[in-house]
BALOBA-1460 file (C-alpha; in Angstrom, 3 decimals):
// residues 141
<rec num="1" residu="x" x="15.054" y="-109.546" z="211.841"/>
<rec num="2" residu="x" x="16.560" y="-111.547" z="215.195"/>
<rec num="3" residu="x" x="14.056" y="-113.231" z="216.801"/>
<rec num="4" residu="x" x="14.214" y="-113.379" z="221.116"/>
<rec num="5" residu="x" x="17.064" y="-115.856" z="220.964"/>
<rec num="6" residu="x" x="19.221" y="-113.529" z="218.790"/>
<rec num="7" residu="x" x="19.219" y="-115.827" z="215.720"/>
<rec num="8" residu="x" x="17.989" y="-113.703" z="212.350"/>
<rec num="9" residu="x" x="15.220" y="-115.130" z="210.957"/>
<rec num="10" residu="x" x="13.489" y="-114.050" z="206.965"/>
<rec num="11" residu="x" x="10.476" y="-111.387" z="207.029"/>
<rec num="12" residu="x" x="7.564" y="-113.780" z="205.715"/>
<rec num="13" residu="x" x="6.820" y="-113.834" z="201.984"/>
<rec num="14" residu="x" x="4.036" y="-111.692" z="201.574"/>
<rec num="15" residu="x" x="1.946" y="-113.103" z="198.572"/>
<rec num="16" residu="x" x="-0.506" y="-110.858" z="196.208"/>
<rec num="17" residu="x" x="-0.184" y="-108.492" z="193.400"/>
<rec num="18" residu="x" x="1.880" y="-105.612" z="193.483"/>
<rec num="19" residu="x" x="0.128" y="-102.087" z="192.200"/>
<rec num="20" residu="x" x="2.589" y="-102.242" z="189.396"/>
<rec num="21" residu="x" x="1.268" y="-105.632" z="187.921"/>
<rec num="22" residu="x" x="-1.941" y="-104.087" z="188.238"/>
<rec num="23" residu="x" x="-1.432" y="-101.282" z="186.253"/>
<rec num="24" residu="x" x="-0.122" y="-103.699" z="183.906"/>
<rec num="25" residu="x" x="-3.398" y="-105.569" z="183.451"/>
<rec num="26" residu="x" x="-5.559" y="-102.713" z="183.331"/>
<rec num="27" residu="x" x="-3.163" y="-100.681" z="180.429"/>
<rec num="28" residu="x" x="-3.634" y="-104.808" z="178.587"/>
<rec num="29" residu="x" x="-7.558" y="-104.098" z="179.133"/>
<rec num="30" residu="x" x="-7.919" y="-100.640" z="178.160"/>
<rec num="31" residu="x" x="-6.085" y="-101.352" z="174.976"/>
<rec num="32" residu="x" x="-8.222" y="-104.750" z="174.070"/>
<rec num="33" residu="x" x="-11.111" y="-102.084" z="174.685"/>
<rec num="34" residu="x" x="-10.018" y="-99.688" z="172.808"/>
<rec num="35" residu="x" x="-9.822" y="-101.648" z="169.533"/>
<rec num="36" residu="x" x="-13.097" y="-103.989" z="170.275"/>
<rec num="37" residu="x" x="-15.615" y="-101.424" z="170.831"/>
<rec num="38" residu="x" x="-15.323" y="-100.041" z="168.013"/>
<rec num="39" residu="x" x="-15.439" y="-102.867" z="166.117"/>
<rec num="40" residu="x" x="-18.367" y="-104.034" z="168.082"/>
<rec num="41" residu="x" x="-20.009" y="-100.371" z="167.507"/>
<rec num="42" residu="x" x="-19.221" y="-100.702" z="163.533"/>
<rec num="43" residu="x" x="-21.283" y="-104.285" z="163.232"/>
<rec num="44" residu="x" x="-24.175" y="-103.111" z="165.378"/>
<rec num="45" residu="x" x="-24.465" y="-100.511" z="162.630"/>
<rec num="46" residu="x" x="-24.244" y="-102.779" z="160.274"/>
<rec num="47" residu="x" x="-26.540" y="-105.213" z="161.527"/>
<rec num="48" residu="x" x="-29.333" y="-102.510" z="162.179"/>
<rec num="49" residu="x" x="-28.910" y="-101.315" z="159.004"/>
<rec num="50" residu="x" x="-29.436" y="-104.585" z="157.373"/>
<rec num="51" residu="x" x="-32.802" y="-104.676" z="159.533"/>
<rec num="52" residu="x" x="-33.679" y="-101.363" z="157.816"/>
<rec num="53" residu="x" x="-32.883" y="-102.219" z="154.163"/>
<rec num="54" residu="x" x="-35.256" y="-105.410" z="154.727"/>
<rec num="55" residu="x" x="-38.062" y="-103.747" z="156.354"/>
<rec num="56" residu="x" x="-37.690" y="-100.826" z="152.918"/>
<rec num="57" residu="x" x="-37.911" y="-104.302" z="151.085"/>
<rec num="58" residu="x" x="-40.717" y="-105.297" z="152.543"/>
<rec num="59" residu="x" x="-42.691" y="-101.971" z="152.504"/>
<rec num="60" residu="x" x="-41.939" y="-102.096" z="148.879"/>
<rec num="61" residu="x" x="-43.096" y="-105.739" z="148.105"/>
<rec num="62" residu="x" x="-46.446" y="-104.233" z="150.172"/>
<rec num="63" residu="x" x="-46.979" y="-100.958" z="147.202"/>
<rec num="64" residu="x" x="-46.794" y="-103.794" z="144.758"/>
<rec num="65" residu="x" x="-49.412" y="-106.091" z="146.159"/>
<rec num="66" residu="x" x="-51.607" y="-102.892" z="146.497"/>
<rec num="67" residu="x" x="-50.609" y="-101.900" z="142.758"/>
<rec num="68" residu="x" x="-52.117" y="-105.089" z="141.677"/>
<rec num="69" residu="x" x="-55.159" y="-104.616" z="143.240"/>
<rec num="70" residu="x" x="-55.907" y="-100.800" z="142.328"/>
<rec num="71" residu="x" x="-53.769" y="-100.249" z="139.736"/>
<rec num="72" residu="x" x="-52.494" y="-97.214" z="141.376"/>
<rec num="73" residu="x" x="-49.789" y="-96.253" z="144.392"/>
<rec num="74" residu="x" x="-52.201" y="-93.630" z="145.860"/>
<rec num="75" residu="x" x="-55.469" y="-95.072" z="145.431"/>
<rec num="76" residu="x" x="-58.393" y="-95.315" z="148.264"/>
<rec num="77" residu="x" x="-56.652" y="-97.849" z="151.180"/>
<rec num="78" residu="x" x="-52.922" y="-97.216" z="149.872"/>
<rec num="79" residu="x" x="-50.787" y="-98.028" z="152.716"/>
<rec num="80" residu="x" x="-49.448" y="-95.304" z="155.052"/>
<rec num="81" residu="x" x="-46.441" y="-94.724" z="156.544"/>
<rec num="82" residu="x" x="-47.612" y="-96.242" z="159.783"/>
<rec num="83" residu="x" x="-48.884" y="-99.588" z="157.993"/>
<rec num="84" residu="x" x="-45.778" y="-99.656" z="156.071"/>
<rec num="85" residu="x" x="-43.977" y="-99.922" z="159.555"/>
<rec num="86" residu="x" x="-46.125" y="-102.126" z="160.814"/>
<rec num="87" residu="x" x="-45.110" y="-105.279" z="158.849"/>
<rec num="88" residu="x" x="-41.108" y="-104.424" z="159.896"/>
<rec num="89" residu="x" x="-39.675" y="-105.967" z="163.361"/>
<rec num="90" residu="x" x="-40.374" y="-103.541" z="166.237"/>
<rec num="91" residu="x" x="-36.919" y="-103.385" z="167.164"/>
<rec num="92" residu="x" x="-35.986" y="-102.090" z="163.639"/>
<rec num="93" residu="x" x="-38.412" y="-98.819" z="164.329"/>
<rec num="94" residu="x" x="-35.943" y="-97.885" z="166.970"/>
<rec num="95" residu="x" x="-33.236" y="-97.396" z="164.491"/>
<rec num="96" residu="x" x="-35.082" y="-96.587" z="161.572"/>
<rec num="97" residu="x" x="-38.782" y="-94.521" z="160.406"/>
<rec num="98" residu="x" x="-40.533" y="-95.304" z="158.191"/>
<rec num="99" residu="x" x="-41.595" y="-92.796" z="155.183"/>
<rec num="100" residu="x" x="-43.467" y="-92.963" z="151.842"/>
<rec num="101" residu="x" x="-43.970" y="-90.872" z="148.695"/>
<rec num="102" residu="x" x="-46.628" y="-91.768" z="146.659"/>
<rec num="103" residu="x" x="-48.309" y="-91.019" z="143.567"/>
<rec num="104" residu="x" x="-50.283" y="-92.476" z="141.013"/>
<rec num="105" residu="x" x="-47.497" y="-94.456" z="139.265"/>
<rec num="106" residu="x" x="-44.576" y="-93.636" z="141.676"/>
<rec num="107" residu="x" x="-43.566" y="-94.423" z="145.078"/>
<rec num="108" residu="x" x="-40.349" y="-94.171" z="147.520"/>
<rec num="109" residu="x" x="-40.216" y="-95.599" z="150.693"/>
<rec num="110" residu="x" x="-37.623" y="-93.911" z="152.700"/>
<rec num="111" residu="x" x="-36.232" y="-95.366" z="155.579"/>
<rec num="112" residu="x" x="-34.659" y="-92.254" z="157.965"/>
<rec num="113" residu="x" x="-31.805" y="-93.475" z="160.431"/>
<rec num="114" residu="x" x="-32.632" y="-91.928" z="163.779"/>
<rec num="115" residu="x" x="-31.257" y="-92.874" z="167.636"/>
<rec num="116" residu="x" x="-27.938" y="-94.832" z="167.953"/>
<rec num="117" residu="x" x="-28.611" y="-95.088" z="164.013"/>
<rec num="118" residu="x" x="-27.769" y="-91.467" z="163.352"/>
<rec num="119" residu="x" x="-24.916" y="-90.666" z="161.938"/>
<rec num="120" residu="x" x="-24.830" y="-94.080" z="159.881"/>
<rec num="121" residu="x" x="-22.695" y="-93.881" z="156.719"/>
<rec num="122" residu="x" x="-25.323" y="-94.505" z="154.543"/>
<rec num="123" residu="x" x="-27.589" y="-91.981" z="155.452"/>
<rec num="124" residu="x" x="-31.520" y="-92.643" z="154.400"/>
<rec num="125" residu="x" x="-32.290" y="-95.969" z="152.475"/>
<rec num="126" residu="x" x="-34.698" y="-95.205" z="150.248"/>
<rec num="127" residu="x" x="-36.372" y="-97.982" z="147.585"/>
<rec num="128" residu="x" x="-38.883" y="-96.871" z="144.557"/>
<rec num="129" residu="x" x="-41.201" y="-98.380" z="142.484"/>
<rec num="130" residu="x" x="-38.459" y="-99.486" z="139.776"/>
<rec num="131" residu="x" x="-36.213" y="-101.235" z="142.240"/>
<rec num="132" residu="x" x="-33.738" y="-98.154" z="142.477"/>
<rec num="133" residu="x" x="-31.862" y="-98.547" z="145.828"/>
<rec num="134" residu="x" x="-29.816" y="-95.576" z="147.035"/>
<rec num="135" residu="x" x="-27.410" y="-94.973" z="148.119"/>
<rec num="136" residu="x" x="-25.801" y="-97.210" z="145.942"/>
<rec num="137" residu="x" x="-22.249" y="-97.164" z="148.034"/>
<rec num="138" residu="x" x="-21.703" y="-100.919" z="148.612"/>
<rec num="139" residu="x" x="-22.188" y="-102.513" z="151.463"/>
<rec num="140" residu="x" x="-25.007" y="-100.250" z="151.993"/>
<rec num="141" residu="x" x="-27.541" y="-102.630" z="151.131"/>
């Protein structure tokens, strides 16, 4: 470009991104997404899950303490369902509810996945009155 004296003179540098190295760094982010959030999504589960398994612990180690006193898993002032969730974290009754089949010599706690928990692997974690924990798939419990 000749400047008023006729001499040609260089366009300034014009500094910045282009829109194609741009594109570049989003594709690089969408693809680092695309593998973390899943991976993210899978130990969430995980991690909620554990929270259920230990609150179906706990609601079991509660039937026993009651067994000892009554001699029976239905007996007057047997826990409920509501009790039994009661003694988990609150955050865990988000994820998980809380259910309980008694009889006299018998129990299962049940622990039901329900919101962002749905669709969990595992299905329901349920614990009895012999220590059976299903399902028995590892990693599960």
């Amino acid at each position: 470009m000749p400047n008023p004296k006729g001499i040609f003179m260089r366009a300034p540098r014009v500094s910045g991104f282009s829109l194609i190295e741009v594109m570049i760094v989003v594709a690089i982010i969408a693809i680092l997404a695309s593998i973390a959030l899943p991976a993210y999504n899978d130990h969430a589960r995980k991690t909620r899950r554990a929270a259920g398994a230990a609150c179906a612990t706990a609601a079991a180690q509660r039937m026993e303490r009651f067994y000892t006193s009554a001699m029976a898993y239905n007996g007057t002032g047997s826990p409920t369902s509501a009790q039994l969730g009661a003694i988990c974290e609150p955050s865990t009754l988000d994820f998980y509810a809380v259910g309980i089949a008694k009889a006299a010599k018998t129990y299962t706690v049940t622990m039901t996945p329900q919101g962002k928990q749905q669709g969990d692997s595992c299905g329901n974690l349920t614990i009895n009155q012999a220590g059976a924990k299903t399902p028995s798939t590892a990693g599960c419990w």
